[in-house]
C-alpha positions in Angstrom: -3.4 -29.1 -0.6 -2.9 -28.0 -4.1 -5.0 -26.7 -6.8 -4.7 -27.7 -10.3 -4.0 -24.1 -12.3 -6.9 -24.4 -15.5 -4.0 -23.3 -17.4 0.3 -23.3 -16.8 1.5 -20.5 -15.0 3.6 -17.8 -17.3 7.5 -18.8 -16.6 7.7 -15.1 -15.5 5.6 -12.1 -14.8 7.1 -8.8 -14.8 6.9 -7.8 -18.3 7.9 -10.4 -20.8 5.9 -11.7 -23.4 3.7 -14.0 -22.0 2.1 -11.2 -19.8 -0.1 -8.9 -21.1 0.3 -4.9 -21.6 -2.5 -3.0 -20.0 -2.6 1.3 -18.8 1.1 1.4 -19.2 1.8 -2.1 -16.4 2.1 -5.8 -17.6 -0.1 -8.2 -15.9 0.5 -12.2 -15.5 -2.2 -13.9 -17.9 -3.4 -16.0 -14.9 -7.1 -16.5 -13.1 -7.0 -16.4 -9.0 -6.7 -20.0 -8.6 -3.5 -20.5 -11.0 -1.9 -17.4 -9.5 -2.8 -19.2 -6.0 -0.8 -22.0 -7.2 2.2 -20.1 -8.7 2.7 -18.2 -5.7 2.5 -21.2 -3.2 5.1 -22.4 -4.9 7.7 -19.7 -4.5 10.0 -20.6 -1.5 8.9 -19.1 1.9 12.6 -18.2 2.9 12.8 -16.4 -0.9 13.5 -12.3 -0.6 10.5 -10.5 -0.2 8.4 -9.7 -3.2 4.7 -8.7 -3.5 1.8 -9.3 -5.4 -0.2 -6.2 -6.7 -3.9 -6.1 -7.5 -4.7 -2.9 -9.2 -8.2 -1.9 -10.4 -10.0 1.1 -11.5 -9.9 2.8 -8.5 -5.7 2.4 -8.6 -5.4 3.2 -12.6 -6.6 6.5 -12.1 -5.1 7.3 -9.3 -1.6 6.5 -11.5 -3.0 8.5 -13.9 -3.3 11.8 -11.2 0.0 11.0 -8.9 3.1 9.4 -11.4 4.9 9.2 -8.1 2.8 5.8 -7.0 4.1 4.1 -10.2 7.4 2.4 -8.8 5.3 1.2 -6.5 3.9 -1.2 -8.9 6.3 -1.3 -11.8 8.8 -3.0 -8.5 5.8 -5.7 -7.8 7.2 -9.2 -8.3 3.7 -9.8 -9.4 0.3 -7.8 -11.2 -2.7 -9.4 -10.9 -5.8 -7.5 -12.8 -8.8 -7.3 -10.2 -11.6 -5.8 -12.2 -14.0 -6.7 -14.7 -15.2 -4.5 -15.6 -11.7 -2.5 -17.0 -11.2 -5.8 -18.5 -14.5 -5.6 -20.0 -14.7 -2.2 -21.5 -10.8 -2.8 -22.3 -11.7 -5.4 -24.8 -14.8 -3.3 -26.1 -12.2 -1.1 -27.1 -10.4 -3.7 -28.9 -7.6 -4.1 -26.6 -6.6 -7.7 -24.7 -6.7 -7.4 -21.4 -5.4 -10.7 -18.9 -7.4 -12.5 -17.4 -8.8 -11.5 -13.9 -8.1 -12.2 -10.4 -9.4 -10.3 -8.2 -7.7 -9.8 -5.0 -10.0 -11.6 -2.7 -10.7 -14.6 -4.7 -6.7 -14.7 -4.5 -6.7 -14.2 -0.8 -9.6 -17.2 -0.7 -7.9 -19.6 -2.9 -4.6 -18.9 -0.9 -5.7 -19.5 2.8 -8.3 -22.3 1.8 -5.6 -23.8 -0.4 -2.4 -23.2 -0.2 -2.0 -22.8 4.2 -0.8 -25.5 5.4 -2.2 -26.9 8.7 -1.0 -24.8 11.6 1.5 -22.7 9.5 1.3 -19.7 10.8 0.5 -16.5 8.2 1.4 -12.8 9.5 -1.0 -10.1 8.8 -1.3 -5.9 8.4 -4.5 -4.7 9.0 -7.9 -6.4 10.0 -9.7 -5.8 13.3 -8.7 -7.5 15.7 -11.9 -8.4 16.6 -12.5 -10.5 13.0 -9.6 -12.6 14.1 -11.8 -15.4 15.2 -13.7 -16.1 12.9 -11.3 -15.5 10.4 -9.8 -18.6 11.7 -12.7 -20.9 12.1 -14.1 -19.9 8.1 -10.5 -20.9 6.7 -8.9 -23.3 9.0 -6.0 -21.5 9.7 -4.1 -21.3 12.6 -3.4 -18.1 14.8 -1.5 -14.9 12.4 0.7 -12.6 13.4 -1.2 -9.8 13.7 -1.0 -6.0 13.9 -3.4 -3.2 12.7 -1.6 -0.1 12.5 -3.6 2.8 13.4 -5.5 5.3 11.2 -3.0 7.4 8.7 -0.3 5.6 10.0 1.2 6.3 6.7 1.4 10.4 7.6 3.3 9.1 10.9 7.3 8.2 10.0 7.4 6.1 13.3 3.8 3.9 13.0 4.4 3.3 9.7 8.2 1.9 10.6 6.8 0.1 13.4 4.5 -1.6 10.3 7.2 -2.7 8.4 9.1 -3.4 11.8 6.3 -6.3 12.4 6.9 -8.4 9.6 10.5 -8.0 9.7 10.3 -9.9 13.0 7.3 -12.5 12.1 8.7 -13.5 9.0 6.0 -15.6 7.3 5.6 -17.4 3.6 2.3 -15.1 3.0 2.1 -11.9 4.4 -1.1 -10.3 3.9 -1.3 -6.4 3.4 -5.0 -5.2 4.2 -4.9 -1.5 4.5 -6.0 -0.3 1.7 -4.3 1.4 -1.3 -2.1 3.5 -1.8 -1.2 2.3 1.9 -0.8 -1.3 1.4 1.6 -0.7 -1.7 3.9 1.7 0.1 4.1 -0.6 3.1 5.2 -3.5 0.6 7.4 -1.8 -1.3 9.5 -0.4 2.1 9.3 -3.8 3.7 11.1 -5.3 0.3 13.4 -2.2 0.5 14.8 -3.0 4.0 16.6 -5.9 2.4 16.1 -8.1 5.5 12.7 -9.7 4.8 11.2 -13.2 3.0 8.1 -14.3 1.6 5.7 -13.3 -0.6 3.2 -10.2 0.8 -0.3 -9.6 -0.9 -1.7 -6.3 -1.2 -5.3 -7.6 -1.4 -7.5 -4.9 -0.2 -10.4 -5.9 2.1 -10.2 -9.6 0.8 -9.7 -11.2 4.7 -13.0 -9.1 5.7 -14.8 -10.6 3.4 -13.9 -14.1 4.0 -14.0 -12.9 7.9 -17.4 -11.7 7.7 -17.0 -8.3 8.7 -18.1 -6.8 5.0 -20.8 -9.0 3.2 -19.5 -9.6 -0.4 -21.0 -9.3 -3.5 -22.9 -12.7 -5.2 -21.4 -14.6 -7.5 -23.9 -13.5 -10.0 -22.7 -9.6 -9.5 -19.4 -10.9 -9.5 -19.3 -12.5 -13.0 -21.5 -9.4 -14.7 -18.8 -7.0 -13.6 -21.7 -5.3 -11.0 -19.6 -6.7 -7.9 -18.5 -2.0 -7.8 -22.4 -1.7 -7.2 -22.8 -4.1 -4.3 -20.6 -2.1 -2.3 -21.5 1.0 -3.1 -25.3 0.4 -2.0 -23.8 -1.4 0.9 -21.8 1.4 1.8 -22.3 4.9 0.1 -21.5 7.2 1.8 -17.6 5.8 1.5 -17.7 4.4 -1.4 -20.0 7.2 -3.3 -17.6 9.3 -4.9 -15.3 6.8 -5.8 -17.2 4.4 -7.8 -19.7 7.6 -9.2 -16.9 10.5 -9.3 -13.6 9.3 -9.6 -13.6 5.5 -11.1 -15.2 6.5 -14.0 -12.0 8.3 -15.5 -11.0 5.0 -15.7 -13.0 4.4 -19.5 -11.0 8.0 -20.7 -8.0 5.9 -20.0 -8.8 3.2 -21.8 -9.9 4.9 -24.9 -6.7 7.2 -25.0 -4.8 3.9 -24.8 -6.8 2.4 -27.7 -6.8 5.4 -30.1 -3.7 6.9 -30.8 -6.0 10.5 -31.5 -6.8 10.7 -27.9 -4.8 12.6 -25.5 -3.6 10.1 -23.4 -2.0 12.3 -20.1 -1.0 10.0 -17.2 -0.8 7.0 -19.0 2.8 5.0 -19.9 2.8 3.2 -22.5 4.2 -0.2 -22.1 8.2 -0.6 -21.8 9.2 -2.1 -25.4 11.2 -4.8 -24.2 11.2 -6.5 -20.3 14.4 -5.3 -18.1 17.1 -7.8 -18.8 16.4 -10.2 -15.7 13.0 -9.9 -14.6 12.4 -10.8 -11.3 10.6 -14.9 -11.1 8.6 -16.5 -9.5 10.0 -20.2 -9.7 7.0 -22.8 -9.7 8.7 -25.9 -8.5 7.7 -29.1 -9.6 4.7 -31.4 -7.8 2.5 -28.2 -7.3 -0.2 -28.6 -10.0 
């Protein structure tokens, strides 16, 4: 089953002009569904690439660690997943893309785009949620493996990470682990060479379709308050990031918007698009 994108995918999304600039990355224009779509459509035997899905929380840690930015400057794909950086971005005059946030992408992608009993390899999620992962999206039995806690201090659990999807090779590979963990992971599993597919770092979007974390409603969603959900559903983890650190976020965006600001640990956008920007190829039929 395929969805009909509400608007035609860009013909590619790694910094030419149909992308949009924003805190020194270019983003693909595209909603969750028509990114759904676009990535469905890229061959499963295709060389690895993965899909990024930065929000606040990521921008400013760019902004405080410039050795993270490979990480997504080499994503095949940027997705914006935040509203409200979108929001205050075009307060400030600037044009964000449009936002897909990394678990509507992982919703519209399993519920969608999996094809009965095609078999989807995943990093991260309890085991435990497994289940019911399965029975709320219809899909048949992943690939699994949670690495353990900091496996991204420890050289050999994080090889044996990237090890795992060498060896269950799957169209979507889904990267749960949290960032900056889930971006590394990616970007070592494209650098072996030897894997295919497309991975998605999407954050805790199969707990949320699992059950195991209660998501926000759709109300909170759409006003940008989606941050605040979370936070009163879990403070204690979540305190000072959303109250602390996130907020940096709206310095970021204002130094981008006035040229008068100091605007340390931001890029500005490249000028032009590297000569052949990596594609994702939507073949015909899809949507």
């Amino acid at each position: 089953m395929t969805v009909q994108p509400c608007h035609p995918p860009p013909r590619t999304w790694s910094g030419d002009d149909d992308g949009k600039g924003l805190l020194g990355l270019h983003f693909a224009d595209l909603d969750a569904e028509a990114a759904a779509a676009s990535i469905a459509a890229r061959p499963a035997d295709a060389p690895f690439g993965y899909v990024v899905t930065p929000n606040a929380d990521h921008f400013v840690r760019l902004s405080r660690d410039p050795s993270l930015w490979p990480l997504y400057e080499n994503a095949k794909l940027r997705l914006l997943d935040s509203r409200v950086v979108a929001g205050a971005a075009r307060v400030l005059g600037l044009r964000p893309p449009r936002v897909a946030t990394g678990s509507d992408l992982t919703a519209a992608l399993l519920r969608m785009h999996v094809r009965p009993g095609e078999r989807i390899t995943i990093v991260g999620l309890r085991r435990e949620f497994l289940p019911a992962l399965m029975s709320r999206c219809g899909i048949a039995m992943p690939a699994h493996h949670d690495p353990p806690v900091g496996f991204e201090h420890d050289p050999e659990a994080f090889q044996e990470a990237v090890d795992f999807v060498l060896t269950h090779p799957a169209h979507f590979v889904f990267l749960a682990v949290g960032s900056p963990r889930q971006e590394m992971l990616a970007a070592a599993i494209a650098a072996s060479g030897r894997a295919t597919g497309t991975g998605l770092c999407i954050g805790a979007g199969l707990e949320f379709l699992a059950g195991a974390r209660r998501r926000a409603p759709a109300w909170m969603q759409h006003l940008g308050l989606e941050w605040l959900a979370r936070l009163i559903a879990d403070p204690l983890r979540l305190g000072r990031r959303y109250l602390i650190e996130c907020p940096a976020v709206f310095r970021l965006l204002w130094a981008t918007s006035s040229p008068r600001v100091p605007s340390a640990g931001v890029r500005p956008p490249p000028a032009a698009p590297p000569p052949h920007p990596p594609v994702f190829v939507r073949r015909e039929g899809t949507g």
